[in-house]
PDB file of N, H, CA, C and O in Angstrom:
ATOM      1  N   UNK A   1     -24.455   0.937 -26.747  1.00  0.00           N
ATOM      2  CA  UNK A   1     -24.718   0.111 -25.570  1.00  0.00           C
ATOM      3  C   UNK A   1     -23.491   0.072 -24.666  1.00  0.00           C
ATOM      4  O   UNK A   1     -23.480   0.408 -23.482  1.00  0.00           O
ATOM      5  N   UNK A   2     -22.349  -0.431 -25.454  1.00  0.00           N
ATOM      6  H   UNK A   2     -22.358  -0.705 -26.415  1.00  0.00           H
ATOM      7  CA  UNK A   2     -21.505  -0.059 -24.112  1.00  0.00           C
ATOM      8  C   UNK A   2     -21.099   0.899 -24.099  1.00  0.00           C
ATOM      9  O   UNK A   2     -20.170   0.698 -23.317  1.00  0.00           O
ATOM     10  N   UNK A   3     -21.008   2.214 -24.442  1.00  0.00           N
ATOM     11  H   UNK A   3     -21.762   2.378 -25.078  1.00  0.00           H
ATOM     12  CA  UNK A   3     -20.787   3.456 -23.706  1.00  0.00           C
ATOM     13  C   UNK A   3     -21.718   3.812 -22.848  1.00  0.00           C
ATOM     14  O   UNK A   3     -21.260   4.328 -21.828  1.00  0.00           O
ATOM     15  N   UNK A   4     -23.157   3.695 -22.912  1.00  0.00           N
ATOM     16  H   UNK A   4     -23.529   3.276 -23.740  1.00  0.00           H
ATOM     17  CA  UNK A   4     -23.797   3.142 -21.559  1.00  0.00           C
ATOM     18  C   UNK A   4     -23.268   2.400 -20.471  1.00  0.00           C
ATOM     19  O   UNK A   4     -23.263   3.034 -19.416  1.00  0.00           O
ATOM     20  N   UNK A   5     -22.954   1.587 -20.431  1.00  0.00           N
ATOM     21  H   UNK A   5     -22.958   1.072 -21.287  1.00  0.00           H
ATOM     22  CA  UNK A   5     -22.644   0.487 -19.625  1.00  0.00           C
ATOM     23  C   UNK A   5     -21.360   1.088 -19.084  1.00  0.00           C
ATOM     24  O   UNK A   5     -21.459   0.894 -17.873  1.00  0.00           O
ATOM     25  N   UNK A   6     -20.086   1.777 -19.333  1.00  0.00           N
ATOM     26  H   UNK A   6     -20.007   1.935 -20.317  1.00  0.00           H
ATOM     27  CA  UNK A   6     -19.198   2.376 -19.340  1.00  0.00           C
ATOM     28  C   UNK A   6     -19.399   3.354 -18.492  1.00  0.00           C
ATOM     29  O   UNK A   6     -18.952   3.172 -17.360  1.00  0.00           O
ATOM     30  N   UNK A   7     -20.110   4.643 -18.777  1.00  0.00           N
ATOM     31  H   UNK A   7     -20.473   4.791 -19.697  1.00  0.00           H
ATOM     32  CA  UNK A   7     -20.730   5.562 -18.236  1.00  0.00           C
ATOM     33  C   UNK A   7     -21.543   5.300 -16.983  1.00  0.00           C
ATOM     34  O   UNK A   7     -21.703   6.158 -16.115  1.00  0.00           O
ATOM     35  N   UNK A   8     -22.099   3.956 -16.922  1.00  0.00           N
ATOM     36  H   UNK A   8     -21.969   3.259 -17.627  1.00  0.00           H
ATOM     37  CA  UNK A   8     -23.117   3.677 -15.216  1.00  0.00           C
ATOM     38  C   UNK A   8     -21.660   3.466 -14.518  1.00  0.00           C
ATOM     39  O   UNK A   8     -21.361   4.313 -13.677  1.00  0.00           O
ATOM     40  N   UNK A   9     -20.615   2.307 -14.807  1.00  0.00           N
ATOM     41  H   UNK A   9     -20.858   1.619 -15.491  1.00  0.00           H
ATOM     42  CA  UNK A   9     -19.482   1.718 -14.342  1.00  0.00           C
ATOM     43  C   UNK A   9     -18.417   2.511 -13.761  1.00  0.00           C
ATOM     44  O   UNK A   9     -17.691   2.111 -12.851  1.00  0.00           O
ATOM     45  N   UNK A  10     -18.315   4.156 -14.565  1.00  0.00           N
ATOM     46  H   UNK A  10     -18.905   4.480 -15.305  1.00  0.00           H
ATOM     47  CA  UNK A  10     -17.627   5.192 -14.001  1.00  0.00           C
ATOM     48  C   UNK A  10     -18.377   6.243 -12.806  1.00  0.00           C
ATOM     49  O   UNK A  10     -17.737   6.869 -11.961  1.00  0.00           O
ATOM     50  N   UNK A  11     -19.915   6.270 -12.963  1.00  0.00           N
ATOM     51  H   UNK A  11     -20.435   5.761 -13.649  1.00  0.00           H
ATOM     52  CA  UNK A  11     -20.369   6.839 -11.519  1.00  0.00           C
ATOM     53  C   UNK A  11     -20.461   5.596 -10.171  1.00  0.00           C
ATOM     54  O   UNK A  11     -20.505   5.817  -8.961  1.00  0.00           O
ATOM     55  N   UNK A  12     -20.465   4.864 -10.570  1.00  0.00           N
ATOM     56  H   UNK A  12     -20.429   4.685 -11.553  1.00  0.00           H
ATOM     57  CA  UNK A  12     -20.949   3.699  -9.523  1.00  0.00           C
ATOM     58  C   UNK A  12     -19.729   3.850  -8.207  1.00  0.00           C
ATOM     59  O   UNK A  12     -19.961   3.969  -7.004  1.00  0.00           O
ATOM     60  N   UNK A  13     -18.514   3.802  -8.837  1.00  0.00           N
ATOM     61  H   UNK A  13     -18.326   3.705  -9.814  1.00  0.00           H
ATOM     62  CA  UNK A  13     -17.241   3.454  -8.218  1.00  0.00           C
ATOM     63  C   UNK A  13     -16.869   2.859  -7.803  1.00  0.00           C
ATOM     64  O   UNK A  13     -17.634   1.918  -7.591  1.00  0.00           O
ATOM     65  N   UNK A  14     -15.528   2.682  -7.276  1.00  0.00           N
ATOM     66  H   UNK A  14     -14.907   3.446  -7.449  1.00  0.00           H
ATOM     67  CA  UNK A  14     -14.465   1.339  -7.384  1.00  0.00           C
ATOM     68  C   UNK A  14     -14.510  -0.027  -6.628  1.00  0.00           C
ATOM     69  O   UNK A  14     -13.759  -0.994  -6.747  1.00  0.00           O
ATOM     70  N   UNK A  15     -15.114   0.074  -6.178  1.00  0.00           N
ATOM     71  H   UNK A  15     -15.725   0.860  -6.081  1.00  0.00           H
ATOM     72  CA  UNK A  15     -15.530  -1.293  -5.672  1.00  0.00           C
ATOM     73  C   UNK A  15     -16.608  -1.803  -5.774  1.00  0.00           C
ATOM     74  O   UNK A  15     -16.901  -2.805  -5.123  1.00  0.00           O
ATOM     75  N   UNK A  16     -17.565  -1.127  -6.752  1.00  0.00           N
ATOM     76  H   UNK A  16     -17.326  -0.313  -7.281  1.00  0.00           H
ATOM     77  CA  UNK A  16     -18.918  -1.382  -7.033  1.00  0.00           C
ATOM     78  C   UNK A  16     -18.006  -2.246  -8.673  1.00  0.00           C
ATOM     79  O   UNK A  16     -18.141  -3.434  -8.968  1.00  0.00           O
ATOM     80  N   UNK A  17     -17.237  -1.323  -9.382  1.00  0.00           N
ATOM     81  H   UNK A  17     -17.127  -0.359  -9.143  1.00  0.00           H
ATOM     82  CA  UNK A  17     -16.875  -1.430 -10.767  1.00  0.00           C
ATOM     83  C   UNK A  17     -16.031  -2.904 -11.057  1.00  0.00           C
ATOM     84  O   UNK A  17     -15.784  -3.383 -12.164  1.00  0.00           O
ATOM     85  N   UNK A  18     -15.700  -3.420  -9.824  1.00  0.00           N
ATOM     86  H   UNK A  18     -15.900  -3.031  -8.925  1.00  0.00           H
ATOM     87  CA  UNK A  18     -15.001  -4.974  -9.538  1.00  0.00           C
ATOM     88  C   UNK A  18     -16.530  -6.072  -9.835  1.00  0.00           C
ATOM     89  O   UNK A  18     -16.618  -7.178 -10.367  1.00  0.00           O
ATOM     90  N   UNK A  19     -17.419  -5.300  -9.311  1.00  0.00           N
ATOM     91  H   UNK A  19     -17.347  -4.401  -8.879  1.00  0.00           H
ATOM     92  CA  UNK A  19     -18.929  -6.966  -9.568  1.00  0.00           C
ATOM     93  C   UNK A  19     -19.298  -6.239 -10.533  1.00  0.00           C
ATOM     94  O   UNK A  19     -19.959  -6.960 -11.279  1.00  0.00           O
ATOM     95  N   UNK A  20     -19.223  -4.968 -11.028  1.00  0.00           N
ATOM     96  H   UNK A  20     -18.686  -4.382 -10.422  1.00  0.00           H
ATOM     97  CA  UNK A  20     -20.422  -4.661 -12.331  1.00  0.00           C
ATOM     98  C   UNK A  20     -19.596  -5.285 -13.590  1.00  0.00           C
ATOM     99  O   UNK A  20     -20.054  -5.664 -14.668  1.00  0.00           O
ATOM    100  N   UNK A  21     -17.986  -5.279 -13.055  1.00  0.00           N
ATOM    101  H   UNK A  21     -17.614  -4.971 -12.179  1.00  0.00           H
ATOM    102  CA  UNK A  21     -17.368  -5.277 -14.659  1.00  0.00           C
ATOM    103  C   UNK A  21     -17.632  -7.073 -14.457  1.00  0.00           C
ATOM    104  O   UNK A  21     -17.695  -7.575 -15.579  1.00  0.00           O
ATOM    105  N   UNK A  22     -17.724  -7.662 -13.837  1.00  0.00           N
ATOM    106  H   UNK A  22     -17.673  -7.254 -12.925  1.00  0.00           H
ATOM    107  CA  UNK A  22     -18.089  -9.370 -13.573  1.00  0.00           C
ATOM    108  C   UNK A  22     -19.837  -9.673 -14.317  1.00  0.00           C
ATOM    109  O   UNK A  22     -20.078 -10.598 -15.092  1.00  0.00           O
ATOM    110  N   UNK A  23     -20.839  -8.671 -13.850  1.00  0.00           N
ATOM    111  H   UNK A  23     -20.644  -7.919 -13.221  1.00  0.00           H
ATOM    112  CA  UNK A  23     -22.161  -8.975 -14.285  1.00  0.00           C
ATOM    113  C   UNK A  23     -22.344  -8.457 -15.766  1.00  0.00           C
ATOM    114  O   UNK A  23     -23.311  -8.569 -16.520  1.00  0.00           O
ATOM    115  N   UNK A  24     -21.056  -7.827 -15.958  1.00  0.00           N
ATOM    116  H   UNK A  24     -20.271  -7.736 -15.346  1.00  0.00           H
ATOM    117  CA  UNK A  24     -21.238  -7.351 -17.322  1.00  0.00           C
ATOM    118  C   UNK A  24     -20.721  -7.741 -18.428  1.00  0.00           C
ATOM    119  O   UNK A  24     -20.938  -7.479 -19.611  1.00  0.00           O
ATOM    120  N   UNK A  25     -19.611  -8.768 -17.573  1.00  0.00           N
ATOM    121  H   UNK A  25     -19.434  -8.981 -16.612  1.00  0.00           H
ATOM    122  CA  UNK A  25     -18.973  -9.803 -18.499  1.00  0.00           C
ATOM    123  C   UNK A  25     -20.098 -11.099 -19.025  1.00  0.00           C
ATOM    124  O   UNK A  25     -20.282 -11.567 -20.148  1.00  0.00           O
ATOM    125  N   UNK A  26     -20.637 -11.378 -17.897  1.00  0.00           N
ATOM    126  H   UNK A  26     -20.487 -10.998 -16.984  1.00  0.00           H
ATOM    127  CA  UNK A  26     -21.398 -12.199 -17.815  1.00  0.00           C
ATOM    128  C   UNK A  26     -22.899 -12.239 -18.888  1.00  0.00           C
ATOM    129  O   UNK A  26     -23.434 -13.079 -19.612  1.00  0.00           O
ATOM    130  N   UNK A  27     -23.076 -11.293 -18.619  1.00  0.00           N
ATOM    131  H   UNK A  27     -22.642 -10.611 -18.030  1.00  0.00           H
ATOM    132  CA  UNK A  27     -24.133 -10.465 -19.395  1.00  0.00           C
ATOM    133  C   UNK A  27     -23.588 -10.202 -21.167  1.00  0.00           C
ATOM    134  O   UNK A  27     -24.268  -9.798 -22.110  1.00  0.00           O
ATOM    135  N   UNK A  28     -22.645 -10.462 -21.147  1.00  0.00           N
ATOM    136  H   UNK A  28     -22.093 -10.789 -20.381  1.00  0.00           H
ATOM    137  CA  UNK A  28     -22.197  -9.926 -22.887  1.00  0.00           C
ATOM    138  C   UNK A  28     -21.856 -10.923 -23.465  1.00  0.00           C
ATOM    139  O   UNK A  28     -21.576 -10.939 -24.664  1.00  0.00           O
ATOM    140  N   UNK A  29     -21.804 -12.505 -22.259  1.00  0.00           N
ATOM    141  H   UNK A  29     -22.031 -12.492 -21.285  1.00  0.00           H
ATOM    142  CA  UNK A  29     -21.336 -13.722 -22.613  1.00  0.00           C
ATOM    143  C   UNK A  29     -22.699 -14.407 -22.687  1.00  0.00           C
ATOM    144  O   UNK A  29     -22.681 -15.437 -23.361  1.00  0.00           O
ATOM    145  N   UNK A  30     -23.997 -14.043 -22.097  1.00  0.00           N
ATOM    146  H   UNK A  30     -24.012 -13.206 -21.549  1.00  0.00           H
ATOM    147  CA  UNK A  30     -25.192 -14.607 -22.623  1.00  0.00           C
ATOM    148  C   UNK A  30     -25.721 -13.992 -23.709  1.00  0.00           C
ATOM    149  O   UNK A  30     -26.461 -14.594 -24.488  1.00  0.00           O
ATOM    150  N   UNK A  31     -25.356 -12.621 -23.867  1.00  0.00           N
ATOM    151  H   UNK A  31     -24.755 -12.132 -23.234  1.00  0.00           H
ATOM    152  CA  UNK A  31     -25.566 -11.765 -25.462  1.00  0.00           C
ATOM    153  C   UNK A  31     -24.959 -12.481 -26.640  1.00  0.00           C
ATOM    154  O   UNK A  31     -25.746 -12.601 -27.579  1.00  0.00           O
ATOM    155  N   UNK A  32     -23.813 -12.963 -26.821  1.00  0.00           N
ATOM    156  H   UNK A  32     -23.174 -12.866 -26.058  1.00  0.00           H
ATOM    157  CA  UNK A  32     -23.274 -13.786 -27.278  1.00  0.00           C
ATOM    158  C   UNK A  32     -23.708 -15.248 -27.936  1.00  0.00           C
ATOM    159  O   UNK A  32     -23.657 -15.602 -29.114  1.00  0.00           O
ATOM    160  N   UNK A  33     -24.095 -15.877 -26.913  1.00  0.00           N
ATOM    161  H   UNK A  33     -24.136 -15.590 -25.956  1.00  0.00           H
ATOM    162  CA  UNK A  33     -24.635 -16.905 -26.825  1.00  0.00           C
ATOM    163  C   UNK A  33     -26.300 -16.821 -27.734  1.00  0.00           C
ATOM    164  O   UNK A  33     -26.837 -17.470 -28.632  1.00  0.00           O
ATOM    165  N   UNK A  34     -26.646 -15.681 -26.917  1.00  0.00           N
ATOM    166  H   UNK A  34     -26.210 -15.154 -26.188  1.00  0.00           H
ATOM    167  CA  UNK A  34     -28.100 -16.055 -27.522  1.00  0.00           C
ATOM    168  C   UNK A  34     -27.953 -15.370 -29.300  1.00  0.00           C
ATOM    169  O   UNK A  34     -28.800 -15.753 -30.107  1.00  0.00           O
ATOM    170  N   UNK A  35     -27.068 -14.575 -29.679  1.00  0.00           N
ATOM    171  H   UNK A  35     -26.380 -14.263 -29.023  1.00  0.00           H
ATOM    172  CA  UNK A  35     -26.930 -14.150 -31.021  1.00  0.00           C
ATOM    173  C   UNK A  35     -26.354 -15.191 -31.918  1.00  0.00           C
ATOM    174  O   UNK A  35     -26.599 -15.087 -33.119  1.00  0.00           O
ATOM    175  N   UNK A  36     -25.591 -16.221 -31.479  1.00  0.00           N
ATOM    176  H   UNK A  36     -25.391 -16.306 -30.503  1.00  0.00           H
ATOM    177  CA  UNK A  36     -25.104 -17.533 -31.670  1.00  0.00           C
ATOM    178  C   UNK A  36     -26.252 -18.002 -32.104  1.00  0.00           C
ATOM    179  O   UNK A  36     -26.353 -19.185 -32.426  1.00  0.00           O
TER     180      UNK A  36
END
């Protein structure tokens, strides 16, 4: 899964990779939560 996530984050590019690495933080902090 995250070498997926890794791999979208490196074609997207660099100023896309500033909000994806934010929605993806975000996203791994409700993954978290709900495995909690």
């Amino acid at each position: 899964m995250f070498v997926l996530i890794s791999l979208l984050a490196l074609t997207a590019g660099c100023e896309t990779i500033k909000g994806l690495g934010r929605d993806i933080q975000n996203a791994g902090e409700a993954i978290d939560d709900a495995v909690r």
